[in-house]
C-alpha positions as CSV (number, residue, x, y, z in Angstrom):
1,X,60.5,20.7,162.7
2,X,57.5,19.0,164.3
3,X,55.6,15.9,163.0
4,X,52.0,17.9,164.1
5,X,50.1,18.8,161.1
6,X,47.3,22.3,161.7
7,X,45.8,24.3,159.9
8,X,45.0,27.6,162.0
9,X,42.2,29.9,160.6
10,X,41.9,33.6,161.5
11,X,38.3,34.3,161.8
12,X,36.1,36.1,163.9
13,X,33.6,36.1,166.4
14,X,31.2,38.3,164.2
15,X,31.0,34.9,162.1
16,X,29.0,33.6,165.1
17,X,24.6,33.1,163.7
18,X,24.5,33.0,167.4
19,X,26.4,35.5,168.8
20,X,24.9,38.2,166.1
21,X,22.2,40.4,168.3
22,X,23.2,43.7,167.4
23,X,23.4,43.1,163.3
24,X,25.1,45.3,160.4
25,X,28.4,44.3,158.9
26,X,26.8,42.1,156.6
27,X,29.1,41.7,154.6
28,X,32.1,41.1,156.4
29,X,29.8,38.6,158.8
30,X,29.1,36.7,155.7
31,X,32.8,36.1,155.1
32,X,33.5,35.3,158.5
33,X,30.4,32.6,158.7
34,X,31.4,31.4,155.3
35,X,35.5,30.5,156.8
36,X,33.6,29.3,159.4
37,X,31.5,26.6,157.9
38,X,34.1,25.5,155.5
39,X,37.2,25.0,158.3
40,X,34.6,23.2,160.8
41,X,33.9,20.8,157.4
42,X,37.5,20.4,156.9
43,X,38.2,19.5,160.5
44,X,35.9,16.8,159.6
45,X,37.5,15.7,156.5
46,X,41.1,16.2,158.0
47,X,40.5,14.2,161.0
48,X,41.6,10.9,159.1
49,X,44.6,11.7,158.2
50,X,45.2,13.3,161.7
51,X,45.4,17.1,160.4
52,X,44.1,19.4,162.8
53,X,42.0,22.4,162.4
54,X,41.9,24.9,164.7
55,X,39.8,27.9,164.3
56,X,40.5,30.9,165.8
57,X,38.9,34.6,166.9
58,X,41.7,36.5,167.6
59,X,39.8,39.4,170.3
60,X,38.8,43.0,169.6
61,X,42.6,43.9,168.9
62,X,44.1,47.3,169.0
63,X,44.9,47.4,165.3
64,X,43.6,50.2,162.6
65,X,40.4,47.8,162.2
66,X,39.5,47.5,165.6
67,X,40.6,51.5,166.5
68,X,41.7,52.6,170.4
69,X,39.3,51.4,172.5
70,X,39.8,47.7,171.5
71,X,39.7,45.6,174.7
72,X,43.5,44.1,173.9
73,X,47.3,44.6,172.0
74,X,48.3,43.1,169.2
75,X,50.7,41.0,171.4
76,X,48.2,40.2,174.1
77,X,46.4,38.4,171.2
78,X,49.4,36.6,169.7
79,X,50.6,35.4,173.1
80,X,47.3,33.6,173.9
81,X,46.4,32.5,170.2
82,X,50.3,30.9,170.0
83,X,49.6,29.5,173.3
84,X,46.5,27.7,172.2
85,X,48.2,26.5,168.8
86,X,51.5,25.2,171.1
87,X,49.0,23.5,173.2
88,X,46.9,21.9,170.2
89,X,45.6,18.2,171.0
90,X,44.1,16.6,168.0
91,X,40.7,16.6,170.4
92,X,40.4,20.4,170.0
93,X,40.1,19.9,166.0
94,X,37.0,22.2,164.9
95,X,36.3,24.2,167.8
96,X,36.1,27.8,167.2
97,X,37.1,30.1,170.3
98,X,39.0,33.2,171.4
99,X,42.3,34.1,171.8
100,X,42.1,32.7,175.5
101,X,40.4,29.4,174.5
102,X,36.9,30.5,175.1
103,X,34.8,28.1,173.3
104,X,32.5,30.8,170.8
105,X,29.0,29.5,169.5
106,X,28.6,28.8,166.0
């Protein structure tokens, strides 16, 4: 095992205050801002001790949630977000993006 310590979160991009220009799903949204806030003020606490957070949207995903016409697979998603998590550096700690590494606005 490795010595890297991360905590991944599995958010979404509906979480963004920024991105949200078509409203609805307020509930879920809620949720989704709420993980958001607290993992971006746990990167902060976590930094110290060299614990990173990385938080992560995983795509419109081909799943029962996100139906047929989602943009991407189930393993198109895990490929990039395990690529982002194997390429971690401690300066990535807070950033919420996609499953490519997009950076996504709060």
């Amino acid at each position: 095992a490795g010595t890297r310590k991360l905590v991944v979160a599995i958010t979404s991009k509906m979480g963004s205050i920024t991105d949200n220009t078509s409203g609805g799903s307020l509930l879920y949204r809620s949720t989704k801002s709420g993980l958001n806030a607290a993992m971006k003020s746990l990167s902060v606490d976590l930094a110290q001790n060299d614990i990173g957070v990385l938080i992560l949207h995983p795509g419109w995903v081909q799943t029962d949630m996100g139906g047929s016409n989602a943009l991407i697979t189930p393993r198109q998603s895990v490929s990039g977000m395990l690529a982002l998590i194997n390429d971690f550096s401690l300066s990535d700690s807070g950033q919420f993006v996609d499953y490519t590494g997009k950076q996504i606005p709060w």
